[in-house]
C-alpha positions as CSV (number, residue, x, y, z in Angstrom):
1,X,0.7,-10.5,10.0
2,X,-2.5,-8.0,11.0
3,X,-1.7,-4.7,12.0
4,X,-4.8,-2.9,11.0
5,X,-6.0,-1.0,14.2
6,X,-9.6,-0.5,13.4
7,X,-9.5,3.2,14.0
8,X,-10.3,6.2,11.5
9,X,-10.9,3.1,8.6
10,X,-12.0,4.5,5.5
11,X,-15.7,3.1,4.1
12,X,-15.4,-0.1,1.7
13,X,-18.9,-0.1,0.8
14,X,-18.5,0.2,-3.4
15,X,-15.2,-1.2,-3.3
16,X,-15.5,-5.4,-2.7
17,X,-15.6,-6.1,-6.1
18,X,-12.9,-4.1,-7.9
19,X,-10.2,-6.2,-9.3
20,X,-6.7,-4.8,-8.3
21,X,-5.1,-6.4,-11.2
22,X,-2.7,-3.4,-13.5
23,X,-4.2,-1.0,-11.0
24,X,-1.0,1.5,-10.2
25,X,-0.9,3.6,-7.0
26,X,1.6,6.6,-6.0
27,X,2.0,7.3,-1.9
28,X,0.2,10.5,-1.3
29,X,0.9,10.5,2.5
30,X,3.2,8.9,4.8
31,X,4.0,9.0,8.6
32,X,7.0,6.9,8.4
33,X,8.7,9.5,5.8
34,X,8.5,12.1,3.6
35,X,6.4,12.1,0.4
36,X,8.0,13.6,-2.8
37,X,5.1,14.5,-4.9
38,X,7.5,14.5,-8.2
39,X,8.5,11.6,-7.8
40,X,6.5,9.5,-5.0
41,X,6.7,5.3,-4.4
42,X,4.7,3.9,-7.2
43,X,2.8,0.8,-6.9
44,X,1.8,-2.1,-9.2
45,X,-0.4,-4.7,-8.1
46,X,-1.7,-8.0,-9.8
47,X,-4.0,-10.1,-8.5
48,X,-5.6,-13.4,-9.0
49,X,-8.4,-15.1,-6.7
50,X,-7.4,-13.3,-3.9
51,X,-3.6,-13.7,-4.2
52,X,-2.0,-10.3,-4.6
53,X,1.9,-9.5,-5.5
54,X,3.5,-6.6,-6.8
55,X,6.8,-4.1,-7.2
56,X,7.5,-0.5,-6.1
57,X,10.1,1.8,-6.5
58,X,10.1,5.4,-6.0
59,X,11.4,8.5,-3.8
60,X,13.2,6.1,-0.8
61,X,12.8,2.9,-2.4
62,X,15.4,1.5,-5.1
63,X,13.1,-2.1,-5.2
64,X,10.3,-3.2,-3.8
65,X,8.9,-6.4,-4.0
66,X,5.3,-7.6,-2.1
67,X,3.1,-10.3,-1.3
68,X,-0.3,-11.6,0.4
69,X,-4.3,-11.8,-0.1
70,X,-7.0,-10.3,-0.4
71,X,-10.4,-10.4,1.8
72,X,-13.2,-8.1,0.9
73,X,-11.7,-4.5,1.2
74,X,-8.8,-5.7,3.1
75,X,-5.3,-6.7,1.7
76,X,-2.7,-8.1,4.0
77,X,0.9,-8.5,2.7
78,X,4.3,-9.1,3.6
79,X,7.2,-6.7,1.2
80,X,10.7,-6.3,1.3
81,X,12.4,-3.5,-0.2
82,X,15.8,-2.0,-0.4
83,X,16.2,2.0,0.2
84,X,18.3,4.6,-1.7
85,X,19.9,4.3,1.8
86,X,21.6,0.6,1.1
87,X,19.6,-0.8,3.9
88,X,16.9,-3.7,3.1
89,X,13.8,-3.2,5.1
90,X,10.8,-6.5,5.4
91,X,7.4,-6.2,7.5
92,X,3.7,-6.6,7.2
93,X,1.3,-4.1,6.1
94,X,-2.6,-4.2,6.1
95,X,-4.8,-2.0,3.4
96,X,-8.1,-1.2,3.3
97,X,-9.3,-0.2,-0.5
98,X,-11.9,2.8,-0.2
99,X,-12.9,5.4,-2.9
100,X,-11.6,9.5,-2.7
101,X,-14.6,11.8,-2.7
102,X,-13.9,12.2,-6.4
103,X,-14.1,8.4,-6.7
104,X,-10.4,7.5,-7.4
105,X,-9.3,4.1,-5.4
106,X,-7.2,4.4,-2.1
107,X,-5.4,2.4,-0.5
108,X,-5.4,3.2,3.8
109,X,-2.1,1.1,5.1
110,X,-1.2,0.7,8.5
111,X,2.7,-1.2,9.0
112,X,5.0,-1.3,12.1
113,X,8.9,0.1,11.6
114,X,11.1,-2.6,12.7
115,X,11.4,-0.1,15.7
116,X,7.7,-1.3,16.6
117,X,5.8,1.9,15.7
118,X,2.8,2.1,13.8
119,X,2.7,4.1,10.8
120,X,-0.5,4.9,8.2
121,X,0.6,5.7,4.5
122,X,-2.5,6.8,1.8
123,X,-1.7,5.8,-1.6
124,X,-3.7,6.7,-4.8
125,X,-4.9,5.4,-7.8
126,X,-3.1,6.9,-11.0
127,X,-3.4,6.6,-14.9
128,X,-0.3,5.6,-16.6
């Protein structure tokens, strides 16, 4: 399920014992596609001894639905979603949680397309 490269990762230092659970994050940056800022993906996690799950919905993504546990800094789920486009899209992602220079959470992703091709989204923390 891994995909987490091991290259550029963010530092995790402060961030092994924050509690994910109600935290909301909007996608900030994307290489797999473009980021409307008015109306980016939004994330909401919940998370119980390590188990995480969530929804999303946002700029490509009508639903969004995800999965998987937590180990230190590192989160690695499975999701499925379905696009604006009609088409239903599953994978794996792997997170790292690390803190903005202003202190706000991030979450670093790294996923493959279904093409193969690895792709690094940044989503951010956000007050709702």
């Amino acid at each position: 399920m891994s995909v987490m490269t091991g290259t550029n990762l963010p530092d995790t230092t402060d961030t092994l014992a924050i509690d994910l659970d109600h935290r909301v994050f909007d996608m900030v940056s994307s290489t797999a596609s473009a980021v409307d800022a008015s109306a980016p993906t939004r994330f909401v996690y919940h998370e119980k001894s390590g188990v995480l799950w969530g929804e999303y919905i946002g700029d490509t993504v009508t639903v969004g639905r995800f999965c998987g546990v937590r180990r230190d800094a590192r989160i690695d789920v499975n999701f499925v979603h379905r696009g604006h486009d009609d088409n239903t899209t599953t994978g794996a992602a792997t997170s790292v949680i690390s803190r903005d220079t202003d202190g706000t959470l991030l979450l670093t992703e790294e996923f493959r397309t279904p093409d193969g091709q690895l792709h690094v989204s940044v989503c951010r923390e956000v007050t709702v």
